[in-house]
C-alpha positions as CSV (number, residue, x, y, z in Angstrom):
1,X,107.1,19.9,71.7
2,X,105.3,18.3,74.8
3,X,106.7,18.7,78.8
4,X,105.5,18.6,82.0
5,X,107.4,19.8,85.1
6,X,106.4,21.1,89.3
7,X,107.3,24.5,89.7
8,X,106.8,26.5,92.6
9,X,104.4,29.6,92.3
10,X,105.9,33.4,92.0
11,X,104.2,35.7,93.9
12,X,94.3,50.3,85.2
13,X,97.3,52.0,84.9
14,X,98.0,55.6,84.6
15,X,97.9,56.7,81.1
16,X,99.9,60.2,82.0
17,X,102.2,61.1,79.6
18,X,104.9,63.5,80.5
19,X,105.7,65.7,77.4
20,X,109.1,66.5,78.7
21,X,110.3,62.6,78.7
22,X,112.6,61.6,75.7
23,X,111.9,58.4,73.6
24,X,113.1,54.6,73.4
25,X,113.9,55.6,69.8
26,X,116.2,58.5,70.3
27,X,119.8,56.9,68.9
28,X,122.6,56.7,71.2
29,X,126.1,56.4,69.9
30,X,127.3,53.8,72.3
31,X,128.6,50.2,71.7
32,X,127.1,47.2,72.8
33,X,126.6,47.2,76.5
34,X,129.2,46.4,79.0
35,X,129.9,42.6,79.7
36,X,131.1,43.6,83.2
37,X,127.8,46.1,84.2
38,X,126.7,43.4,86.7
39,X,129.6,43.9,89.2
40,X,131.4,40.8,88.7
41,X,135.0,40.5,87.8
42,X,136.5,37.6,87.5
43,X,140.5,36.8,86.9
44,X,140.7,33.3,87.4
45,X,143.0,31.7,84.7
46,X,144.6,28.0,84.5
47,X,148.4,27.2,84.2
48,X,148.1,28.3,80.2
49,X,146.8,31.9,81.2
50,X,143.6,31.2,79.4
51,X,140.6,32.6,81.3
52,X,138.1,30.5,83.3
53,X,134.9,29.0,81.8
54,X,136.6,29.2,78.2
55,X,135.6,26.8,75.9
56,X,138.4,25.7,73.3
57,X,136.7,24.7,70.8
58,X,135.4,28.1,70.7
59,X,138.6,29.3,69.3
60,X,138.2,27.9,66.2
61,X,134.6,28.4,65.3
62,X,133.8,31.6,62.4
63,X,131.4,34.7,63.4
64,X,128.6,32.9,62.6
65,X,129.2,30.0,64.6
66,X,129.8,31.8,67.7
67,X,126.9,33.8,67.5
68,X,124.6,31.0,66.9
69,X,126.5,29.9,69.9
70,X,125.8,32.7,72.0
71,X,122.4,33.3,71.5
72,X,119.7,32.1,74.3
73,X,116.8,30.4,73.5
74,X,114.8,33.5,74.2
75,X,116.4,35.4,71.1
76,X,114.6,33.5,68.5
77,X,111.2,34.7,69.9
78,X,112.2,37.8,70.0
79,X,113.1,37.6,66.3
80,X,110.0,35.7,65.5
81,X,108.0,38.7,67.4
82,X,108.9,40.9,64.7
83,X,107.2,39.1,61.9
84,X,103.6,38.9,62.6
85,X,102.2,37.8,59.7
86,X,103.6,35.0,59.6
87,X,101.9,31.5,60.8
88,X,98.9,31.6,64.0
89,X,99.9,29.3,66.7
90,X,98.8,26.1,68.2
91,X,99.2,26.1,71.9
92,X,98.2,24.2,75.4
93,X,100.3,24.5,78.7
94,X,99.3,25.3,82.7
95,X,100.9,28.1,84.6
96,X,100.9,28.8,88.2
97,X,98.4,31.6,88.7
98,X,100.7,33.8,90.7
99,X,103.0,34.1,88.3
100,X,100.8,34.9,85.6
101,X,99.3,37.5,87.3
102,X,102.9,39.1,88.3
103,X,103.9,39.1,84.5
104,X,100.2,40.8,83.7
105,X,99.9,43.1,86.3
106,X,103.5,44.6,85.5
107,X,103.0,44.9,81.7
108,X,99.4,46.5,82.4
109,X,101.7,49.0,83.8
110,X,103.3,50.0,80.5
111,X,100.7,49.5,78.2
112,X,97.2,47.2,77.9
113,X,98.0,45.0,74.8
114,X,100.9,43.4,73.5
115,X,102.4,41.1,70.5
116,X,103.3,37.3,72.1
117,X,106.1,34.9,70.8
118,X,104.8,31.3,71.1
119,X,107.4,29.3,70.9
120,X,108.5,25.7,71.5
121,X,110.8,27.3,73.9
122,X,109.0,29.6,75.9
123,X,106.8,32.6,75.5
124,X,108.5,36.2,74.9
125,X,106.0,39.3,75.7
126,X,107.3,42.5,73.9
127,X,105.1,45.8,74.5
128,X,105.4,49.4,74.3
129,X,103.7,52.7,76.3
130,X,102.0,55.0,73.4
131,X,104.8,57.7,73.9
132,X,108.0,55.6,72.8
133,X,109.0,56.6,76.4
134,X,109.1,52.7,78.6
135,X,109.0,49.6,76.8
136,X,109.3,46.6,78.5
137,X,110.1,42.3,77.5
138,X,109.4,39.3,79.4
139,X,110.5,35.8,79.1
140,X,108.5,32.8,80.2
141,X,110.1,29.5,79.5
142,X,109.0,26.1,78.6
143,X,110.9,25.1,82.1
144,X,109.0,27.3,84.4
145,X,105.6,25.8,83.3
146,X,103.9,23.3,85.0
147,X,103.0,21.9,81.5
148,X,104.1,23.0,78.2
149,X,102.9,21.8,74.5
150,X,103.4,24.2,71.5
151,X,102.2,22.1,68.5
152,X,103.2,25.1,66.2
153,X,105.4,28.3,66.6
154,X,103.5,31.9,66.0
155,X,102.9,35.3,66.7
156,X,99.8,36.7,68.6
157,X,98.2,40.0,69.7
158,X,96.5,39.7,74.1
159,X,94.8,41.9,75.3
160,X,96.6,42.1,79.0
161,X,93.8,44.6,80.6
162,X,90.7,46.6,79.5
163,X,86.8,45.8,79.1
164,X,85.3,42.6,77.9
165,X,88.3,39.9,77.6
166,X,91.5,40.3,78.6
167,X,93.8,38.2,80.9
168,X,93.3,40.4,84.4
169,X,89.4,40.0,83.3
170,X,89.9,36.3,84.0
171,X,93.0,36.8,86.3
172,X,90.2,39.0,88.9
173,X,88.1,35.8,89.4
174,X,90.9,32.8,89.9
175,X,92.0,31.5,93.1
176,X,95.0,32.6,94.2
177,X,97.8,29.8,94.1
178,X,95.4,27.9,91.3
179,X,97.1,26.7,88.2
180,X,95.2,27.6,85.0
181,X,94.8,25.6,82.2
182,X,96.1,28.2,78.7
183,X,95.1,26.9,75.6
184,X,95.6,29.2,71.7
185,X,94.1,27.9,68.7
186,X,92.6,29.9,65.6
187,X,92.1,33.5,67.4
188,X,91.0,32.3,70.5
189,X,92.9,32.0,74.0
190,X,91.5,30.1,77.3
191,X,92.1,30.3,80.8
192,X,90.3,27.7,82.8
193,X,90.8,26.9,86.3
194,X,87.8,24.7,86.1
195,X,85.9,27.3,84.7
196,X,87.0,28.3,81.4
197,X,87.5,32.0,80.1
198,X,87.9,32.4,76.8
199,X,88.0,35.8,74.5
200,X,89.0,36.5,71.4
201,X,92.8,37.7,70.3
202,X,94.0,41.0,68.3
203,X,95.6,40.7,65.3
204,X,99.0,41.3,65.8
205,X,99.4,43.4,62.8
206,X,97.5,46.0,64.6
207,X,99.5,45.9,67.9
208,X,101.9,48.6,68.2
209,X,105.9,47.8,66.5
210,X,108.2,46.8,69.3
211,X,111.4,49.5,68.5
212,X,114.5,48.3,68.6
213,X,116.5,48.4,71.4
214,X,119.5,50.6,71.4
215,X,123.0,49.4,72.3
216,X,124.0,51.3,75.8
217,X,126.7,51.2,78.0
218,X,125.2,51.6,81.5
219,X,128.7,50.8,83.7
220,X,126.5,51.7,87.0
221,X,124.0,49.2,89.0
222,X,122.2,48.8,91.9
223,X,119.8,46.2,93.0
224,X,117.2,46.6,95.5
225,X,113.8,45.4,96.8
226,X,110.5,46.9,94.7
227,X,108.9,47.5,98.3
228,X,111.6,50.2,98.8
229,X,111.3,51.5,95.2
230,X,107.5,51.8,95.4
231,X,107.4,53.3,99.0
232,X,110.6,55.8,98.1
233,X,108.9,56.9,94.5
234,X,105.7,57.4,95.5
235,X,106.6,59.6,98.3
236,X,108.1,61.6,95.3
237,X,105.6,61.9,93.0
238,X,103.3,63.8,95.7
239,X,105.9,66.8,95.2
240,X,107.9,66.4,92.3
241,X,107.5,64.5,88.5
242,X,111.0,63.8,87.9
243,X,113.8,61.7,90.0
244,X,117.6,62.4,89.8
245,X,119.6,59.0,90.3
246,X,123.4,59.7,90.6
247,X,126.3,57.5,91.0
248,X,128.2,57.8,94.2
249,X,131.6,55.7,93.7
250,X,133.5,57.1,96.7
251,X,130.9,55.1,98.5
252,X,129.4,52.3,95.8
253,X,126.1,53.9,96.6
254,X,123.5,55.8,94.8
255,X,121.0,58.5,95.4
256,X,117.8,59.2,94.2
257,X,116.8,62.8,94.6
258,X,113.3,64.6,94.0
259,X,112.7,68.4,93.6
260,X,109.8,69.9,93.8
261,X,108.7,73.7,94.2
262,X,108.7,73.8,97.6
263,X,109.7,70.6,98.7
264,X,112.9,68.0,98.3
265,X,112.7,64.2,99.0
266,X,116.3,62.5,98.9
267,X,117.4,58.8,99.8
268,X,120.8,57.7,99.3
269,X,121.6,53.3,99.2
270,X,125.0,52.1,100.5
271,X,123.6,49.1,102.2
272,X,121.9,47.0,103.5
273,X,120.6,48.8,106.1
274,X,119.5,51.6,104.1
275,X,116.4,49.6,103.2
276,X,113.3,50.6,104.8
277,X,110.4,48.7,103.4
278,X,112.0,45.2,103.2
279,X,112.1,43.1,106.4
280,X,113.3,39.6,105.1
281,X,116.5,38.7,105.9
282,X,117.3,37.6,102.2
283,X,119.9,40.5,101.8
284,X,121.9,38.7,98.9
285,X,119.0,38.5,96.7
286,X,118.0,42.4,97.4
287,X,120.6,44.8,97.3
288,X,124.0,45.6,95.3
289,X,125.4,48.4,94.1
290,X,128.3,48.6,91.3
291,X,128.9,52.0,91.0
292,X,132.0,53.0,88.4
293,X,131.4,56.8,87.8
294,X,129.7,59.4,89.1
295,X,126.9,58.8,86.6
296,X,123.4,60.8,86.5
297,X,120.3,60.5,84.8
298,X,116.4,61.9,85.2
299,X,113.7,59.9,84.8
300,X,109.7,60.6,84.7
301,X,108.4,59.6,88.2
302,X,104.9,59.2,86.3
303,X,106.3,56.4,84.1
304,X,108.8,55.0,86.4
305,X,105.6,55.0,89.3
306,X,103.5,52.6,86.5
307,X,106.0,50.0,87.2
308,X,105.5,49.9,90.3
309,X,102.5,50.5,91.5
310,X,100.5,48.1,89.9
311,X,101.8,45.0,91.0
312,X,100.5,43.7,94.0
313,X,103.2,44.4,97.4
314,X,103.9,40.7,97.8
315,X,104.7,40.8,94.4
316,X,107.6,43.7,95.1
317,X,109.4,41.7,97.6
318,X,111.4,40.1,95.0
319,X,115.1,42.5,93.9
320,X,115.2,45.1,90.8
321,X,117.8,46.0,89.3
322,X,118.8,49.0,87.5
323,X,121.4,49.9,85.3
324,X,122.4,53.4,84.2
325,X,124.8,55.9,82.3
326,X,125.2,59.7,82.3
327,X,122.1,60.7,80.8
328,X,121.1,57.7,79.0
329,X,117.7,55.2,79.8
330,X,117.8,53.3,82.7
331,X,117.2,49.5,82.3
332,X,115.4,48.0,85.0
333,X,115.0,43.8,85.4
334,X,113.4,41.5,87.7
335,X,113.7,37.3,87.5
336,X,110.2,35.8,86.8
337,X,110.1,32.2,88.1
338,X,113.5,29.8,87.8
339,X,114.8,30.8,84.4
340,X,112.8,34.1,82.8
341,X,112.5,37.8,83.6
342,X,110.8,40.9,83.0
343,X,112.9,43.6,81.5
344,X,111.9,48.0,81.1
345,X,113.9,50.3,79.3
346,X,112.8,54.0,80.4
347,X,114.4,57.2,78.4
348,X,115.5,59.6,80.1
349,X,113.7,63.3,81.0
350,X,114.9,66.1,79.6
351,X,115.8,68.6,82.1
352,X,117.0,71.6,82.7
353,X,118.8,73.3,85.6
């Protein structure tokens, strides 16, 4: 598949590993998560009672056909990710440099190498720290490309970071605002801006198994700027290594609560004007809250701090949001250009009062 669109450029990690922090893997005996987690209810129905936005025809279709239906295009990647031994891809396109180097330089955050989708639809990153504790997805479709050919579908190990070559290797020496050429072919990826960069690929055999994600019910979110996040958490993790987030429904608002020995840092978010560390005026885009219960989960600050504090400030300004349960891992998401996103499942700590 061949296309060619204008889009508008997006603006080391810590290895620590907390021993206390549960894993990805731990099961969790919840259904499927909530279709109404994001705040929004709607009740609209026509004169026949039948809900808004409902497609008829739907009625009628098996199982199978509406979950063929429902599935995005990113979903076959992520299928295809799981089989890598199966056929090396064939691939050219341009990206904007920005937003490559927002996708790296939060990934880098979780973990240095990674298995890649390559698909005629988009690319789908899937990666995972060493403990089991974060793992994080990303979604970069065909759309959001300033050109886009994938001659044939495949699965392929990148290094994002570390000596020798590796994207933030070749990322450190591009213009900013540049769009790089990215070509695949038989183990070897490029990244030319006019000068091209090429290194070898892993096999993605040897990359580590993406887990499975487990099905959660998180009724709780709250969306706000990654500025605030980063200036709030690090504050934290100078006396404390764990953050309390609790569900305040009497007011839709959350707090986020450090403990130390000797010391206590607590922020609560009810609005807008909570923010400290975000001075556009885009409020919409930065900050919600849909809080249902009085919900409350730890988290590692050492983990949750590698999201965070690798990406470049500019590159925070953008709104996160987090979605939680009593006890259960917090799922954090940002949008990454028009149509994609970058996802992070953290498990919670375990802690004891």
């Amino acid at each position: 598949m061949s296309r060619s669109s204008t889009t508008e450029a997006d603006e080391s990690s810590s290895d620590t590993q907390p021993k206390q922090a549960q894993s990805c893997l731990t099961d969790h005996e919840t259904p499927a998560v909530n279709a109404s987690d994001d705040g929004e209810h709607e009740n609209d129905t026509d004169e026949l009672g039948i809900p808004a936005g409902i497609d008829l025809s739907m009625l009628s279709m098996s199982c199978a056909e509406l979950e063929a239906a429902m599935r995005l295009p990113y979903h076959a990647a992520a299928d295809l990710i799981d089989e890598p031994a199966g056929t090396d891809p064939r691939f050219t396109g341009a990206l904007a440099d920005d937003r490559l180097a927002v996708l790296t330089k939060h990934l880098v955050g979780v973990a240095h190498e990674s298995r890649v989708a390559i698909t005629e639809a988009g690319w789908y990153v899937s990666v995972v720290d060493p403990s089991n504790v974060v793992m994080a997805s990303a979604w970069l479709p065909a759309a959001d490309w300033a050109a886009y050919d994938c001659e044939r579908e495949g699965v392929i190990g990148l290094n994002w970071d570390g000596d020798g070559g590796s994207v933030s290797r070749a990322l450190a020496h591009f213009e900013r605002g540049a769009t790089v050429a990215i070509s695949y072919d038989d183990r070897t990826i490029a990244l030319d801006d006019g000068i091209p960069f090429e290194f070898s690929t892993l096999d993605p055999g040897s990359t580590r198994q993406p887990p499975e994600t487990p099905d959660l019910v998180l009724p709780n979110s709250f969306t706000l700027p990654g500025v605030d996040i980063d200036e709030l958490t690090e504050r934290m993790d100078d006396i404390a290594d764990h953050v309390a987030v609790v569900g305040c429904p009497g007011t839709d608002g959350i707090e986020l609560r450090a403990e130390g020995d000797t010391a206590v840092v607590t922020k609560e978010y009810a609005g807008f004007d909570d923010l400290t560390e975000f001075d556009g005026s885009r409020k919409h885009d930065v900050f919600a809250t849909y809080i249902a219960a009085a919900d409350r989960t730890v988290l590692s600050l050492d983990y949750l701090r590698n999201v965070f504090s690798t990406p470049r400030k500019r590159d925070l300004e953008t709104g996160y949001t987090f979605r939680f349960g009593d006890g259960l891992p917090m799922k954090i998401e940002r949008q990454l250009g028009s149509e994609g996103f970058l996802r992070y499942l953290q498990a919670p700590r375990v802690h004891s009062e």
